[in-house]
C-alpha positions as CSV (number, residue, x, y, z in Angstrom):
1,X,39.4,24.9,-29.5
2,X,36.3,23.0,-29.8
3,X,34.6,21.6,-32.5
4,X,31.0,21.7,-33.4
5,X,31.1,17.6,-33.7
6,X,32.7,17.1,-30.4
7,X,30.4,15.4,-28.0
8,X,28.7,17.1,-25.5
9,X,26.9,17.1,-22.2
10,X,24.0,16.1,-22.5
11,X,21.8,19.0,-19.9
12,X,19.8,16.1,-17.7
13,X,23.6,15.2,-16.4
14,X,24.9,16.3,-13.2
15,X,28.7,17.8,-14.1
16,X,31.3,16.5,-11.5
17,X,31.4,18.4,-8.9
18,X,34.2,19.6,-7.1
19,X,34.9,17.0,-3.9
20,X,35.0,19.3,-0.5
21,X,34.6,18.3,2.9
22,X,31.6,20.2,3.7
23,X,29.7,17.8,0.8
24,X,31.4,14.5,2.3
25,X,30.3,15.6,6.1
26,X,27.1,16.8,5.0
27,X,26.0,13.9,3.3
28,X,27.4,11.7,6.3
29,X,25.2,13.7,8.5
30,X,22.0,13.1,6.5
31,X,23.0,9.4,6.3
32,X,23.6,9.3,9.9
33,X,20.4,10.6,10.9
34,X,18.6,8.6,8.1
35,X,19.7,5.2,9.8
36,X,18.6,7.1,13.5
37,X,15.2,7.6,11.5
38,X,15.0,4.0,10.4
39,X,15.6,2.7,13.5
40,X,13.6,4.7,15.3
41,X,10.3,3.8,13.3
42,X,10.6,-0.1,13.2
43,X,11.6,0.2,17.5
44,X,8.1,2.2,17.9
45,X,6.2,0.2,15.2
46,X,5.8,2.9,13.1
47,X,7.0,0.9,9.8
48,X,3.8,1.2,8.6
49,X,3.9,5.2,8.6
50,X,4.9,7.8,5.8
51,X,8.6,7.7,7.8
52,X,9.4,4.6,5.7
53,X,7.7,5.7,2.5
54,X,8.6,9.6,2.1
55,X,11.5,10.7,4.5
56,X,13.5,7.7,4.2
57,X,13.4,8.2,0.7
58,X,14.2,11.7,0.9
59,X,17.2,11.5,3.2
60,X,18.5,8.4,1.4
61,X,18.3,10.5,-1.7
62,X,19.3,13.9,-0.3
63,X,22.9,12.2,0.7
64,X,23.2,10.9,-2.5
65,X,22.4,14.4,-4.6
66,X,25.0,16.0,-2.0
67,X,27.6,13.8,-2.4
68,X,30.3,14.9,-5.0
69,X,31.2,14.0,-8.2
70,X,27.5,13.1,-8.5
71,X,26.6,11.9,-12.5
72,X,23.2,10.6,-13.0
73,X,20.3,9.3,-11.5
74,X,21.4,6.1,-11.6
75,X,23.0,5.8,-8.3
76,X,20.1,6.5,-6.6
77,X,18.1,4.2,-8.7
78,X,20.4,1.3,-7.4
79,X,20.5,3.0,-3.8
80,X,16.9,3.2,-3.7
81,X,16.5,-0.4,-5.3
82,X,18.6,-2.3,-2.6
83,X,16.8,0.1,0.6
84,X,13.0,-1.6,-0.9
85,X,14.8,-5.2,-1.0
86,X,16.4,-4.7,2.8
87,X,13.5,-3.6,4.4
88,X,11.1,-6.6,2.7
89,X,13.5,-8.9,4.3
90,X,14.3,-6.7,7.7
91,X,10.9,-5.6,8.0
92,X,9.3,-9.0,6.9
93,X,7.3,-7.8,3.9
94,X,5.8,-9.7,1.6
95,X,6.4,-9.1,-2.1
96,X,3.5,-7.6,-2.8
97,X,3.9,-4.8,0.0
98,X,7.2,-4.2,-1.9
99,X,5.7,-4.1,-5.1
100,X,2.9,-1.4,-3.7
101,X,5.6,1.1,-2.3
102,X,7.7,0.9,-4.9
103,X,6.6,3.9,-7.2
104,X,6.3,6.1,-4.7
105,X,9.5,5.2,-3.0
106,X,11.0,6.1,-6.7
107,X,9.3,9.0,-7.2
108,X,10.0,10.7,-3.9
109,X,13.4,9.7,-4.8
110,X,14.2,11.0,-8.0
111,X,12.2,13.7,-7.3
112,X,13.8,15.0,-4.2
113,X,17.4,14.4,-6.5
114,X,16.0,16.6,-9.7
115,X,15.0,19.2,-6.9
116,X,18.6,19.4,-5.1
117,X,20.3,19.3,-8.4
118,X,18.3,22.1,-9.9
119,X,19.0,24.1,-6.8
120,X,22.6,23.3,-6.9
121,X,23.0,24.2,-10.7
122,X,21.2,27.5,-10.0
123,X,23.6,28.3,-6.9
124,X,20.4,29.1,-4.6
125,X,21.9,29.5,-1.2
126,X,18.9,28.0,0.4
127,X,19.6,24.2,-1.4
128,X,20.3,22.4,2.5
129,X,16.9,23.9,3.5
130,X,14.7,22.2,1.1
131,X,15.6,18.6,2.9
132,X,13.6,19.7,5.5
133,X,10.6,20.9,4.1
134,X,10.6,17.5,1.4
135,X,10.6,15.8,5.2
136,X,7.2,17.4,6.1
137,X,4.7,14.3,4.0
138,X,6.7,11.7,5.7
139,X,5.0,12.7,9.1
140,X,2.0,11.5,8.4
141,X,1.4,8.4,11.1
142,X,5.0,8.4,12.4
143,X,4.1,9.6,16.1
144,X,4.8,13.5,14.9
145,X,1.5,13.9,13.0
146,X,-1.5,12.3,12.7
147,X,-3.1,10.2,10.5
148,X,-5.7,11.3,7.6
149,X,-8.9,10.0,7.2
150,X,-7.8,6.1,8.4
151,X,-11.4,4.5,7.9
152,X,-12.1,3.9,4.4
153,X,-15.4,2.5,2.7
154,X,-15.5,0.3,-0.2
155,X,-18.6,-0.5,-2.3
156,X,-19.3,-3.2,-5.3
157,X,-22.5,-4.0,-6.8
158,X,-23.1,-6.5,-9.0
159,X,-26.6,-7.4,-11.0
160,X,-26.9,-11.4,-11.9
161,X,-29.5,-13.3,-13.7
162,X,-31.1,-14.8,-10.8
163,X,-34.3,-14.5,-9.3
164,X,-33.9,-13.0,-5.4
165,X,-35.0,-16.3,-4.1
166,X,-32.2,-18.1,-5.9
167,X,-30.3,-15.2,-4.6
168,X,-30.8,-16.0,-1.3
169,X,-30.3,-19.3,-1.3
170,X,-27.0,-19.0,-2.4
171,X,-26.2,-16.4,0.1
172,X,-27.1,-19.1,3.3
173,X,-25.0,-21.6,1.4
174,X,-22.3,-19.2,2.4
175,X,-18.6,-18.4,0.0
176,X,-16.7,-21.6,-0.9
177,X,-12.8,-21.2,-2.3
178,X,-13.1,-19.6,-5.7
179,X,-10.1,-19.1,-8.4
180,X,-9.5,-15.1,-8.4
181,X,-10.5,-13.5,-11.7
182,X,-9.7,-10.2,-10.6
183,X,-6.1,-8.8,-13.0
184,X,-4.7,-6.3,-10.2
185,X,-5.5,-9.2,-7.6
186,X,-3.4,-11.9,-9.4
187,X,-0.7,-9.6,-10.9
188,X,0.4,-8.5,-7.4
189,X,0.4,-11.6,-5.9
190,X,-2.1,-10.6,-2.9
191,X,-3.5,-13.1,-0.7
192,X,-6.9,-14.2,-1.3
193,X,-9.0,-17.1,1.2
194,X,-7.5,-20.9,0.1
195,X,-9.9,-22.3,2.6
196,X,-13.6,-21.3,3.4
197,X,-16.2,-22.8,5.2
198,X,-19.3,-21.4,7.2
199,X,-23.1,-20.6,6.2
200,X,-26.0,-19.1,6.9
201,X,-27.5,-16.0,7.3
202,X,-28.8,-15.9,10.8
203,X,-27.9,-14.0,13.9
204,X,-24.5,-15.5,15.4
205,X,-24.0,-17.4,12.1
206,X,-19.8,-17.2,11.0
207,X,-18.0,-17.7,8.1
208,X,-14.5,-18.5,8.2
209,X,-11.8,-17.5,5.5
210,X,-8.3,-19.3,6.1
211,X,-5.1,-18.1,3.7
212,X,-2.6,-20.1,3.1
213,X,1.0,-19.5,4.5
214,X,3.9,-17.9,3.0
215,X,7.6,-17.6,3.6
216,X,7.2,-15.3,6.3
217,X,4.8,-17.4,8.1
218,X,1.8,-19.0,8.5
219,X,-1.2,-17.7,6.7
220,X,-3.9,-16.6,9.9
221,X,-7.5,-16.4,9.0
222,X,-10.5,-14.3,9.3
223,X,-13.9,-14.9,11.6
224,X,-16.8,-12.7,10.5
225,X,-20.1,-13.6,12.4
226,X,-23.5,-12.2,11.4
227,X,-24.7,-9.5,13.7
228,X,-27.1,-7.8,12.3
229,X,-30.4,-9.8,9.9
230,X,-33.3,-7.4,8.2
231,X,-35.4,-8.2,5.2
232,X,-32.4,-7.9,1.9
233,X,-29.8,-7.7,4.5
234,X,-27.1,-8.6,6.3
235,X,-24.8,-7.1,8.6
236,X,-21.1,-9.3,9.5
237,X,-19.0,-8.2,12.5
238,X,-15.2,-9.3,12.5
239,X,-14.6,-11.6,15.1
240,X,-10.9,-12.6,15.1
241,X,-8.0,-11.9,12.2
242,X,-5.0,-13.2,12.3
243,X,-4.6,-13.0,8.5
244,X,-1.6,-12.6,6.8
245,X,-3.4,-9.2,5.2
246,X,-4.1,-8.1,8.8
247,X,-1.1,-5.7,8.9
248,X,-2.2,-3.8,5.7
249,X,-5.9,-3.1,7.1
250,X,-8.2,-3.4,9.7
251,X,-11.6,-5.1,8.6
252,X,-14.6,-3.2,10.6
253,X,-17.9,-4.4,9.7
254,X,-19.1,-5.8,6.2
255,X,-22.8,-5.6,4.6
256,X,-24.3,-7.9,2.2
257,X,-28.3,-6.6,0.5
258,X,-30.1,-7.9,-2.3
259,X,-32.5,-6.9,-4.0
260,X,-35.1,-7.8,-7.5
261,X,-34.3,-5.6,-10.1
262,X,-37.4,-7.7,-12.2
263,X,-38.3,-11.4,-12.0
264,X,-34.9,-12.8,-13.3
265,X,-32.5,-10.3,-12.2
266,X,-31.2,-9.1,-8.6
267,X,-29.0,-6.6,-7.6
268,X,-26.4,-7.5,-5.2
269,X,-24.5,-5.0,-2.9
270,X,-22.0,-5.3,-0.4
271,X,-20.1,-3.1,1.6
272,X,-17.2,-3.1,3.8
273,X,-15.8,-0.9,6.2
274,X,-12.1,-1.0,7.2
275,X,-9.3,1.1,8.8
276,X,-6.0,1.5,6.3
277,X,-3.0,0.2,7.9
278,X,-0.4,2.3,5.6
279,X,0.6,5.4,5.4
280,X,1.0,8.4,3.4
281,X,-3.0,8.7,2.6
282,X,-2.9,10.9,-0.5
283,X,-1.0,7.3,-1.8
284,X,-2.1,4.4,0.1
285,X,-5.7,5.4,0.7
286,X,-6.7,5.1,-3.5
287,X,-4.1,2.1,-3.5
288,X,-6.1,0.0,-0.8
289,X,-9.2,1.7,-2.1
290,X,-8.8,-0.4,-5.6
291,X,-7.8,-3.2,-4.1
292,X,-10.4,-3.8,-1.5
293,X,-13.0,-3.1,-4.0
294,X,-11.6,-5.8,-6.0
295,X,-11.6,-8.1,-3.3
296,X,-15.2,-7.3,-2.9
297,X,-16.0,-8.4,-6.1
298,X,-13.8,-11.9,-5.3
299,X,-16.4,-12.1,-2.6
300,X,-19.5,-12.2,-4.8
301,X,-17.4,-14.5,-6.5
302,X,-17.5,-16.9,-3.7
303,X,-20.9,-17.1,-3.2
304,X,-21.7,-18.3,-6.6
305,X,-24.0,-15.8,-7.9
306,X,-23.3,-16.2,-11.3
């Protein structure tokens, strides 16, 4: 008999299943070929790709959702957990690369488990075919599918009390090292120039921005040399980058205009053009999108136009 004030399931728990062998071998399968998967992406430098960021997830939490006597999400929350701490030290990531992936490592996660649990509960026949089609974003970049719109464009204007001459006398003077006001810059950690040094605004002039290292190795530094001069502007081509941000995005050409907006104020505009190193799109793309932009605006920083 039960009572009405016994305790009872509460609905978002997975009951204990009954242990077969066809869950145990199953779930050793999907395990199996998730390791063949992770191998086979860091050996053809595909790390980078959606592989890492959606079908790892997916398979990691596919095995888990299969295997019986399943309770709550918790185990895939600590599965998932130690998978994005192994691969920043396998793979070499910093933490900030870690941080980024993170919430969409979870949510492919827990969402691929609420899906095969559902399924499961309802006794759909078709539950082992929905790990395949969850698969189908994690193509994106990994050798199987192409990428989506790689080059990306960021903008940032900024109007500051000076007159355009001031302006452009700043400009020449080139950036110098600047503390980073930016919040999503200095909450995640990312790596901004420590050393700067160059000037001028003339064809074949370059300005150099050096980062400092880190525990996975030395910092690198970037070479941008003007290559294009017209009235309010100038154009900067990318001569060398060994940055330490080098891995996350490809820097393609940069723009810096001016001009008066009245006699004490100028409008300042630059613009940079750059290739996204990381994979899915529909995720990475407004990720790096945000934060180039706000390196942009550390930029104007450095050239003291305020």
């Amino acid at each position: 008999m039960v009572h009405d004030d016994e305790e009872q399931p509460h609905d978002d728990e997975e009951q204990p299943a009954e242990r077969t062998a066809a869950n145990w071998v199953l779930a050793g399968l999907i395990t199996l070929f998730g390791l063949v998967v992770f191998v086979g992406v860091v050996n053809q430098g595909r790390a980078d790709s959606a592989a890492l960021f959606v079908a790892l997830p997916v398979l990691l939490a596919a095995a888990l959702a299969l295997t019986p006597r399943q309770t709550t999400h918790g185990r895939v929350f600590t599965a998932t957990t130690m998978a994005l701490l192994l691969a920043g030290v396998l793979l070499h990531e910093g933490a900030i690369c870690v941080v980024l992936a993170a919430p969409l490592v979870y949510a492919v996660a827990h969402g691929t488990t609420a899906l095969i649990h559902a399924l499961r509960k309802a006794n759909r026949p078709y539950v082992f075919a929905a790990v395949p089609l969850l698969l189908l974003p994690g193509l994106e970049g990994s050798g199987i599918a192409g990428r989506v719109d790689p080059e990306q464009t960021v903008e940032v204007t900024r109007v500051v009390g000076l007159p355009i001459d001031r302006v452009a006398e700043h400009l020449a003077a080139g950036p110098r090292p600047t503390a980073v006001r930016s919040a999503p810059l200095r909450l995640l950690g990312v790596p901004t120039p420590g050393q700067v040094s160059g000037d001028g605004l003339s064809l074949g002039d370059r300005w150099m921005f050096g980062y400092h290292g880190s525990a996975h190795g030395p910092g690198g530094h970037l070479l941008a040399e003007v290559d294009d001069v017209a009235p309010g502007r100038v154009g900067f081509r990318f001569v060398e980058d060994s940055s330490i941000t080098a891995r996350w995005f490809t820097w393609r050409h940069a723009e810096l205009s001016w001009r008066a907006i009245d006699p004490g104020h100028t409008e300042v505009r630059v613009r940079v053009d750059y290739a996204r190193g990381l994979d899915p799109s529909w995720y990475f793309g407004p990720v790096q999108q945000v934060l180039l932009g706000a390196g942009a605006g550390h930029l104007l920083d450095m050239l003291a136009l305020e």
